[in-house]
N, C-alpha and C positions, 0 to 999 in steps of 0.2 A: 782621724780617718773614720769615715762611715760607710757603709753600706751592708752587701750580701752576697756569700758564696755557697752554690752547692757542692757537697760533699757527699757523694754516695745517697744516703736516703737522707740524710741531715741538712738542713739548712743552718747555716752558720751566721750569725747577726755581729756587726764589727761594729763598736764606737770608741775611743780613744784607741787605746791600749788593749784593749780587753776583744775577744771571742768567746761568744756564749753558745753551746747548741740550743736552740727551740725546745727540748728536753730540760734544760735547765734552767731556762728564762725563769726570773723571780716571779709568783705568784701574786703576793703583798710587795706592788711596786712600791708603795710609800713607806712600808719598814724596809725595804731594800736600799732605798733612797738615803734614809735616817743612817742608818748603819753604815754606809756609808761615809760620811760626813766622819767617822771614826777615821779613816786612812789617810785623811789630809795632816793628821798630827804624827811628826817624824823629829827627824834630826834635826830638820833647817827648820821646823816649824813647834817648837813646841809649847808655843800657847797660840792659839786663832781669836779672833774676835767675832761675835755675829755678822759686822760687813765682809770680812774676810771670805771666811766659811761659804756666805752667802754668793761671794762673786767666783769662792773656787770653784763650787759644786753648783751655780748655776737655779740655785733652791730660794725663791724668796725670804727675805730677811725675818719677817714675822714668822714664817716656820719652820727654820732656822733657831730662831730665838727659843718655840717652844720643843721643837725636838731635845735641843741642850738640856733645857729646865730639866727634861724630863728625863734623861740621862742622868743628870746632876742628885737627882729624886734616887736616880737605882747606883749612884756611884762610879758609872763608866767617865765623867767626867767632874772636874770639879774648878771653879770660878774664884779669880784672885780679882779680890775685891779695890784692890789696887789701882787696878787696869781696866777693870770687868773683862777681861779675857779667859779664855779654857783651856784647860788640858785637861789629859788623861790622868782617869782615876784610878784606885787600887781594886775596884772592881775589875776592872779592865785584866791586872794581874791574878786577880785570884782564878778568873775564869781561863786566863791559860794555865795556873797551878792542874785545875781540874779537868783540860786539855790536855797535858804532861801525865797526871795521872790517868784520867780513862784508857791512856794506850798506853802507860805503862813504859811511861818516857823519866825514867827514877834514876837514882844515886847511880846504878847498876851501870847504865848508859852512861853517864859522866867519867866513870870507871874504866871503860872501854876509850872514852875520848883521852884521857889522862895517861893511860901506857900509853897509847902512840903519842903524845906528845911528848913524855919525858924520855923515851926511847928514841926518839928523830927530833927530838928539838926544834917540833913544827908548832903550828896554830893548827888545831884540828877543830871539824864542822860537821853537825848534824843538819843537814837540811830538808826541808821537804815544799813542793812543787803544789803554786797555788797559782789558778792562770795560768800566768807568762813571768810570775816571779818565782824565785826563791828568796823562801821564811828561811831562818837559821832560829833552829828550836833550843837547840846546843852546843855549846862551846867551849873550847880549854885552850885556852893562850900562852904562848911562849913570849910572844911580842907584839904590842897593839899598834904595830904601822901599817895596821890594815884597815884601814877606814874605822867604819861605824859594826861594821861584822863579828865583834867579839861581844855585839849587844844583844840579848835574845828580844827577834820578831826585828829585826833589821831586814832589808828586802835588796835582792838583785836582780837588775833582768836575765835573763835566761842563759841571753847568748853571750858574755863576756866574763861567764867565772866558769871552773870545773863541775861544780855541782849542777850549774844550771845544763849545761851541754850535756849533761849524760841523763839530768831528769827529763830535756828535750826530747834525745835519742830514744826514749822508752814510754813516752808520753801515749797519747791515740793521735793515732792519722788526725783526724780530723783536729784535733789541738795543734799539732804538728805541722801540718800544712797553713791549718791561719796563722801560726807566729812569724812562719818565714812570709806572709805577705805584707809582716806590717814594720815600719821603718823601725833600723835600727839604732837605738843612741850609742854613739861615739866616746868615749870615757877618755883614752889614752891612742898617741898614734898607733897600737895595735892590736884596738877593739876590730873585730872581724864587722865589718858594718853591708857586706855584702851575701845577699840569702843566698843565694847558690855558694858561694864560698863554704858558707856556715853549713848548709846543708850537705856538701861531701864531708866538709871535717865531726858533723854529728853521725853521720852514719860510719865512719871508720871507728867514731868514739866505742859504736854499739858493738863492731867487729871487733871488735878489741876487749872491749869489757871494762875500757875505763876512760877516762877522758882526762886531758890538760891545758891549762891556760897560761901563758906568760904576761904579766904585763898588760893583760886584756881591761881590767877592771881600777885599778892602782898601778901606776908603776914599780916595776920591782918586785912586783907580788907574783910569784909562779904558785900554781893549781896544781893535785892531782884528785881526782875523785873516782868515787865507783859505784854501781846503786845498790841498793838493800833489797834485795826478792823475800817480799815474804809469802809461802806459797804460789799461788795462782792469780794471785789480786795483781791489780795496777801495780805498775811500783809510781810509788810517788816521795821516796825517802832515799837521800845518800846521803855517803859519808867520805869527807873529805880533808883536805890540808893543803896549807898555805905556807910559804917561806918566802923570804927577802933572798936567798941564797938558791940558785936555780938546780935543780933537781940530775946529778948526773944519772948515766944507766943503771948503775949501783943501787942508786938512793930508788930512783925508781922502782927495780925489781923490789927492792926492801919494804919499803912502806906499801906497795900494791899487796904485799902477801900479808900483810899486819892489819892495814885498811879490811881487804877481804875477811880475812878471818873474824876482824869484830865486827862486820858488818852481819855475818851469821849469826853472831851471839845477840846484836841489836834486832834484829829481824824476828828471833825467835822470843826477846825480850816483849818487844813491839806485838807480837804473833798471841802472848797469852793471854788468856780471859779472865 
């Protein structure tokens, strides 16, 4: 999907998946471009070949080949000689090590994810809102029959887990309005795949203070999440949990006031300098 919507003083630019404001259009379109070519390697994909790469992202082959090189030169990816194909390198991870550290995303937080799991006997989730996905920064697992999500830098779209629905609900208007116009993927028969649907059930999320999913993203998988306010900024960070076991009133009340509670302690972790 392409085009353009106005938004208040904003002009909003749509190409795949993505909405950009004209505030934030990349500057260096050719390092935008390069840097890119980093998100095509995932779960299902993890080595690419220069034709691959070249026909996913649309980028000719020869500069393709040298952006690699030259990633390969700083470590973000590294070439099996095998195949001559690429993946991701440990550069790659160190630079989120020092993402985790600059905000102060430490032991402390993991700490916080770990009572609530061994107290509720959940999968518990740090997430935070990039686009139209949710990153999962952190996690403590009970049970891994929940996809690829107990992998840190695993990604969902917005509208079919808890975390994403409440990063939605607290996003900006203008973020907020271009997701709900652009199609939704289908995961399970009860991913919410219609924007006005989605769009009542995000704003009750916000009335509420938390949001749920059943089934939305995995089958079997129930959501509950909540966001993390840290002062006055955006929120762009919750915290969340998953079970195979769906969530009575009880469980709810319970894990909402545990959730909250460490969700202060994360905030104020995330919050120091």
């Amino acid at each position: 999907m392409c085009g353009k919507i106005k938004n208040g003083n904003k002009m909003l630019s749509f190409k795949g998946e993505y909405a950009v404001s004209k505030q934030h259009e990349p500057k260096v379109k050719s390092l935008y471009k390069a840097l890119k070519l980093l998100d095509y390697f995932d779960e299902d994909h993890k080595e690419l070949g220069v034709t691959e790469l070249a026909e996913m992202s649309g980028i000719i082959k020869s500069s393709v080949h040298n952006i690699l090189q030259t990633f390969e030169c700083c470590g973000f990816v590294t070439q099996n000689y095998d195949n001559n194909k690429y993946r991701i390198g440990s550069a790659s991870l160190e630079l989120f090590g020092k993402y985790r550290s600059s905000h102060n995303i430490d032991f402390r937080v993991s700490e916080c994810l770990q009572e609530i799991r061994n107290k509720h006997h959940v999968n518990v989730y740090l997430g935070m809102r990039k686009d139209f996905e949710v990153i999962f920064i952190c996690a403590e697992v009970e049970t891994k029959n929940n996809g690829n999500l107990h992998k840190i830098g695993a990604k969902t779209p917005l509208h079919c887990i808890g975390l994403g629905k409440i990063l939605l609900g607290y996003a900006e208007v203008d973020v907020r309005e271009a997701f709900y116009k652009t199609s939704l993927e289908k995961f399970t028969a009860c991913t919410i795949c219609d924007q006005e649907v989605l769009r009542k059930e995000v704003e009750e999320s916000v009335y509420q203070g938390f949001s749920k999913s059943n089934s939305e993203y995995i089958v079997g998988m129930h959501n509950i999440a909540v966001p993390i306010i840290i002062g006055y900024e955006p929120i762009k960070y919750a915290l969340g949990v998953s079970s195979p076991k769906s969530f009575s009133d009880y469980d709810t009340k319970e894990i909402l006031s545990d959730l909250r509670d460490k969700s202060k302690i994360i905030a104020s972790l995330i919050a120091e300098k």
